[in-house]
Backbone as CSV, one residue per row, in Angstrom:
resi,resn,N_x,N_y,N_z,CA_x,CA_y,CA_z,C_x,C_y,C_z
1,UNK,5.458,1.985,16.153,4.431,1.610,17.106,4.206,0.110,17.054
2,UNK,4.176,-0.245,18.397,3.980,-1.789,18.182,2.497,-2.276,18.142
3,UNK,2.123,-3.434,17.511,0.776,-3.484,16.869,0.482,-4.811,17.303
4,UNK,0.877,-5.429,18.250,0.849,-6.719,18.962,-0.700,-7.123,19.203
5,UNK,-1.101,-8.200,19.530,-2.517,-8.518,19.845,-3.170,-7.725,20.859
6,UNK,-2.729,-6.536,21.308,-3.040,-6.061,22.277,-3.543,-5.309,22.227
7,UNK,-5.089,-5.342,21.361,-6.185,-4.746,20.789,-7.434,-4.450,21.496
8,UNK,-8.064,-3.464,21.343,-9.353,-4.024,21.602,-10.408,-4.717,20.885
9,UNK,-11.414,-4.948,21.876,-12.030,-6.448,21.528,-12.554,-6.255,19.924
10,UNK,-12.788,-5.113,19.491,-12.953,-4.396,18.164,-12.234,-4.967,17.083
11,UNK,-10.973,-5.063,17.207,-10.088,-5.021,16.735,-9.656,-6.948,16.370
12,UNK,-9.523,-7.514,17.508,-9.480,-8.832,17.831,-10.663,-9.256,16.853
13,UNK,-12.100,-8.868,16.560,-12.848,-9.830,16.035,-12.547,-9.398,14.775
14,UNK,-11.781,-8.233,14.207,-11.615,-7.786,12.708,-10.626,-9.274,12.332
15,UNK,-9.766,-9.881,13.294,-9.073,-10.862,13.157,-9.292,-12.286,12.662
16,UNK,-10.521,-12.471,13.085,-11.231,-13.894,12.867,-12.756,-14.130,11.501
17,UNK,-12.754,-12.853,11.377,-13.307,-12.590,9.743,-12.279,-13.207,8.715
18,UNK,-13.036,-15.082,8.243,-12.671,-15.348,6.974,-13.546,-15.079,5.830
19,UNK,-12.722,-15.631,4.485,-13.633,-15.117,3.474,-14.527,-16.117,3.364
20,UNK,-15.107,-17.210,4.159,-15.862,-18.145,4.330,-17.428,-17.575,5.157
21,UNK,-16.722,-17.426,6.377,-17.510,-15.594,6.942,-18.536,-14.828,6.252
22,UNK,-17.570,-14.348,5.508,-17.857,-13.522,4.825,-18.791,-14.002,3.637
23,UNK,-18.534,-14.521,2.824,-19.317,-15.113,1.912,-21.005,-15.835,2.479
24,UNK,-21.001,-15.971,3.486,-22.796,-15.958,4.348,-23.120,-15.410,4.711
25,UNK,-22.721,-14.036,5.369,-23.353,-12.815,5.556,-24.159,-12.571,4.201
26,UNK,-25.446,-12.234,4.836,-25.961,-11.843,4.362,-26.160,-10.177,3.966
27,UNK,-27.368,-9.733,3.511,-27.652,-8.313,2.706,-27.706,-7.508,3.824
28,UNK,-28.416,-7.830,4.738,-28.349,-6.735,6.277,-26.732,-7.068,7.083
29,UNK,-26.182,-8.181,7.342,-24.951,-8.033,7.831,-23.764,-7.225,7.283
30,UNK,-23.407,-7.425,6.059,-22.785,-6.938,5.358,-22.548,-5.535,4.959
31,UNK,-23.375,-4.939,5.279,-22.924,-3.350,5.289,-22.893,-2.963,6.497
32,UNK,-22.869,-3.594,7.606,-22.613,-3.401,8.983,-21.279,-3.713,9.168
33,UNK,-20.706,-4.420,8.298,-19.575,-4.955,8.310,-18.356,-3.532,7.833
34,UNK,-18.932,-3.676,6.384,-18.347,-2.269,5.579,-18.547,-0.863,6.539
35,UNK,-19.220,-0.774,7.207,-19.239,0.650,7.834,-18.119,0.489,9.427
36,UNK,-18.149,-0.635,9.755,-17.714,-0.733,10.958,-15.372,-0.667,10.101
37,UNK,-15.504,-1.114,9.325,-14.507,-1.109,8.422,-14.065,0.025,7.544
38,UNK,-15.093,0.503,7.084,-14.477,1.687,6.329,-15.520,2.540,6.407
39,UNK,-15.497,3.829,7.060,-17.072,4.267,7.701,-17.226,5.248,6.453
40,UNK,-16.424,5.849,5.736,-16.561,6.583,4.427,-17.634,6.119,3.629
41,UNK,-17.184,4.745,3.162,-17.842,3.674,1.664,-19.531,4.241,1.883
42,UNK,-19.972,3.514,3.240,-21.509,4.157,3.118,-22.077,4.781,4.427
43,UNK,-21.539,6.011,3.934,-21.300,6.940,5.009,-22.910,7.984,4.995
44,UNK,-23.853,7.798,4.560,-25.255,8.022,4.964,-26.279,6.798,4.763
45,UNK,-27.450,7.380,5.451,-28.219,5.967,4.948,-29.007,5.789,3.715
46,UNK,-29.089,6.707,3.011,-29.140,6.549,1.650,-28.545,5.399,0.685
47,UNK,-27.218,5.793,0.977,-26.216,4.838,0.037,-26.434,3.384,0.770
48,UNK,-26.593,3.511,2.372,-26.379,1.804,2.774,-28.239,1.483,2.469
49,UNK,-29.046,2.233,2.087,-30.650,1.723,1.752,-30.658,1.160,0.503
50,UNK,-29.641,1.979,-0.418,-30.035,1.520,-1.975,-28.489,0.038,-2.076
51,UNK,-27.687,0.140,-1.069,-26.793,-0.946,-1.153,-27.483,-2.397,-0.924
52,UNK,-28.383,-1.995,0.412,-29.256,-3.242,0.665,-30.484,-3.286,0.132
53,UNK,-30.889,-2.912,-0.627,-31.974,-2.842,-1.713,-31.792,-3.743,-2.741
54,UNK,-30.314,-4.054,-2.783,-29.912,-4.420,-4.077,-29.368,-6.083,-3.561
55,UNK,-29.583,-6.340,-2.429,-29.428,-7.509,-1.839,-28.051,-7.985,-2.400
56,UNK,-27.280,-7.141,-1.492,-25.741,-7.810,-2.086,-25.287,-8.369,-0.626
57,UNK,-25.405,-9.893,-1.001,-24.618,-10.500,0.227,-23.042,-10.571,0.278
58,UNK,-22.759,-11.054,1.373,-20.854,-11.077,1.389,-20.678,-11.736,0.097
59,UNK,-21.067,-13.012,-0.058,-20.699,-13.833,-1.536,-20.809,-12.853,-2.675
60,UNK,-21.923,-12.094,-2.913,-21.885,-11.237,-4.256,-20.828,-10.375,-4.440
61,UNK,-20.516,-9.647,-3.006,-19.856,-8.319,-2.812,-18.421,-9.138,-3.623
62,UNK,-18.065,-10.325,-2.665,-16.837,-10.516,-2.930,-16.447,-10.880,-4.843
63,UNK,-17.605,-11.392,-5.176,-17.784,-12.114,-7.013,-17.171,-10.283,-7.370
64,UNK,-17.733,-9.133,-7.073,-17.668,-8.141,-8.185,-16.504,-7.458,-7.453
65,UNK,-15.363,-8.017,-7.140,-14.056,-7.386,-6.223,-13.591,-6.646,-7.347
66,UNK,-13.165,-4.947,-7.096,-12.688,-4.547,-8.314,-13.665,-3.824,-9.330
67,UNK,-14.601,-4.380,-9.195,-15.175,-3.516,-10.355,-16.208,-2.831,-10.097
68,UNK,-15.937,-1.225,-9.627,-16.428,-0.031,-9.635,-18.023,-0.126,-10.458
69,UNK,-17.978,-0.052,-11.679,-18.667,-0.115,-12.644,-19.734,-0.980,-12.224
70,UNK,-19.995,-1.959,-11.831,-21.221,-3.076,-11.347,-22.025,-2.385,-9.986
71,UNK,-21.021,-1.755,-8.953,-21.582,-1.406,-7.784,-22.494,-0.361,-8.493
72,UNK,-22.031,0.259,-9.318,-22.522,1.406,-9.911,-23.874,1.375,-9.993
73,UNK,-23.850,0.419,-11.473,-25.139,0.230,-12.084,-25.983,-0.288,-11.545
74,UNK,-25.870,-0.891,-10.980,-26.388,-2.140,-9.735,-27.019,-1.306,-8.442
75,UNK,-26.041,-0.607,-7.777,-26.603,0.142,-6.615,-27.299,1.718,-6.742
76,UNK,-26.771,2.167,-7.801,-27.215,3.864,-8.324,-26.048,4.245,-7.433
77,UNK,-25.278,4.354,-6.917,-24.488,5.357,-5.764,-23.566,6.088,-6.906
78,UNK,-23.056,7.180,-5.856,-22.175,7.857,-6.471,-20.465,7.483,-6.718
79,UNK,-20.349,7.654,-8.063,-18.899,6.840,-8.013,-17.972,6.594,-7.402
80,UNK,-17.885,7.559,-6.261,-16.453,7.481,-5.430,-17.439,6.411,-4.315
81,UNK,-18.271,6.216,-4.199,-18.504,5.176,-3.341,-18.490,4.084,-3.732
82,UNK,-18.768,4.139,-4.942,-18.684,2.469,-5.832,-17.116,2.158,-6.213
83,UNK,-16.529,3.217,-6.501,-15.033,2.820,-5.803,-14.201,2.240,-4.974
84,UNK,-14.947,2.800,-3.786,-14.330,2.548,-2.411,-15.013,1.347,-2.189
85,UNK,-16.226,0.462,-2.517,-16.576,-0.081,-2.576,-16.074,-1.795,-2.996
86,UNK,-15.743,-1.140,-4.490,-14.925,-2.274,-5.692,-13.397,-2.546,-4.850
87,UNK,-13.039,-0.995,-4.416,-11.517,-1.739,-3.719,-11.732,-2.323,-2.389
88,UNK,-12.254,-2.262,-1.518,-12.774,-2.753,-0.195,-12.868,-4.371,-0.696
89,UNK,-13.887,-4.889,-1.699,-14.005,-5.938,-2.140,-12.626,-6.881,-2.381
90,UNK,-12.186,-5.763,-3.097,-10.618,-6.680,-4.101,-10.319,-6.802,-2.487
91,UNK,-9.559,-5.602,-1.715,-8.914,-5.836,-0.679,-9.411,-7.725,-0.145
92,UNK,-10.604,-7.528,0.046,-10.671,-8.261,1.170,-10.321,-9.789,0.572
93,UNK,-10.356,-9.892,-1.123,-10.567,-10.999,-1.737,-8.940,-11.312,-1.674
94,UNK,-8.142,-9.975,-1.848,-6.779,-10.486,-1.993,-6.407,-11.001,-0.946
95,UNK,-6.940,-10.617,0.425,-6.210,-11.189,1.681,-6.723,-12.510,2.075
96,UNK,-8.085,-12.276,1.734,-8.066,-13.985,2.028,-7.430,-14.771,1.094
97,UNK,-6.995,-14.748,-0.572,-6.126,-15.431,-1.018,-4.785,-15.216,-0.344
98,UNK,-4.308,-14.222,-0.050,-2.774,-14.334,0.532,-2.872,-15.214,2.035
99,UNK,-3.907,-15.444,2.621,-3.650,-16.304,3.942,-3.815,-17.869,3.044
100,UNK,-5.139,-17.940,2.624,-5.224,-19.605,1.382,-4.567,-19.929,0.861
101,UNK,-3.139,-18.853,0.095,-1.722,-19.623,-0.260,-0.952,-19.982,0.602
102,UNK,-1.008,-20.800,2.195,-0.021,-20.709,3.050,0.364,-20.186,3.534
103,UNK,0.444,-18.295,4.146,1.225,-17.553,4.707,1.693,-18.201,6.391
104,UNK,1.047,-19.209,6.579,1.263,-20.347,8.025,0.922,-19.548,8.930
105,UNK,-0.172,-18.342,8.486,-1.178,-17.620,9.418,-2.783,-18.095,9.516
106,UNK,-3.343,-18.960,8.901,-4.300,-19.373,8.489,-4.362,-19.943,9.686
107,UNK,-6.201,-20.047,10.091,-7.182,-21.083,11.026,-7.215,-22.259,10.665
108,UNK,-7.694,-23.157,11.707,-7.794,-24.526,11.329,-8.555,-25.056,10.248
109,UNK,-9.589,-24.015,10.068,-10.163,-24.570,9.011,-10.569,-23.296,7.605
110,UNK,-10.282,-22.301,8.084,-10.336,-21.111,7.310,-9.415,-20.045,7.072
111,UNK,-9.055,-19.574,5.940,-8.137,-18.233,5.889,-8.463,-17.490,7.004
112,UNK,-7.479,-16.436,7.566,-7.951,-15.200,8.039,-7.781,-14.193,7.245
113,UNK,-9.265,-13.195,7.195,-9.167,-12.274,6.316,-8.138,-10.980,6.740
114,UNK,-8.307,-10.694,7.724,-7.341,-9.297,8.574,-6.596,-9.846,9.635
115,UNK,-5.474,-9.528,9.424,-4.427,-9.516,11.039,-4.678,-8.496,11.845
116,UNK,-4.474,-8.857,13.055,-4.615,-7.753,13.997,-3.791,-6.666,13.867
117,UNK,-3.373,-5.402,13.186,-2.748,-4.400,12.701,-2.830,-3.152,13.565
């Protein structure tokens, strides 16, 4: 299947999310972000009340990439969400390093976090 820019507009703005972006979102943006992205992670409003309770902005989310264990203690959720959580994080931290090493996909002034896929 071909996966060309020929997205919808949905799709196109998943494109222009850097980890610069990302890192100022704040505690209410940021799980708007994660649900529109992975609708599982906080998939009632429970989990996204005690996520933003805990005032985790894009910058924090991205500091604890990987580690399950912090969302944990930190948010109370149940582990497979603090999972999906910790890897969502890494994900997003690894891709904006793989565009910041040069992939000669990068913005003028920022990584891009997602290609249009």
């Amino acid at each position: 299947m071909d996966t060309s820019q020929e997205h919808n507009p949905k799709q196109a703005r998943q494109a222009e999310d850097t980890i610069e972006e990302i890192e100022d979102w704040d505690a209410d943006t940021l799980p708007g972000w994660i649900e529109k992205h992975r609708q599982k992670v906080l998939k009632n409003a429970d989990h996204r009340e005690k996520f933003k309770a805990e005032d985790i902005s894009g910058d924090v989310f991205l500091d604890h990439a990987g580690d399950a264990e912090w969302f944990e203690n930190k948010c109370k959720l149940p582990s497979g969400t603090c999972t999906r959580l910790a890897k969502l994080a890494k994900e997003m931290a690894q891709k904006g390093k793989e565009q910041d090493t040069g992939t000669g996909k990068s913005t003028d002034h920022a990584p891009l976090l997602f290609s249009s896929h």
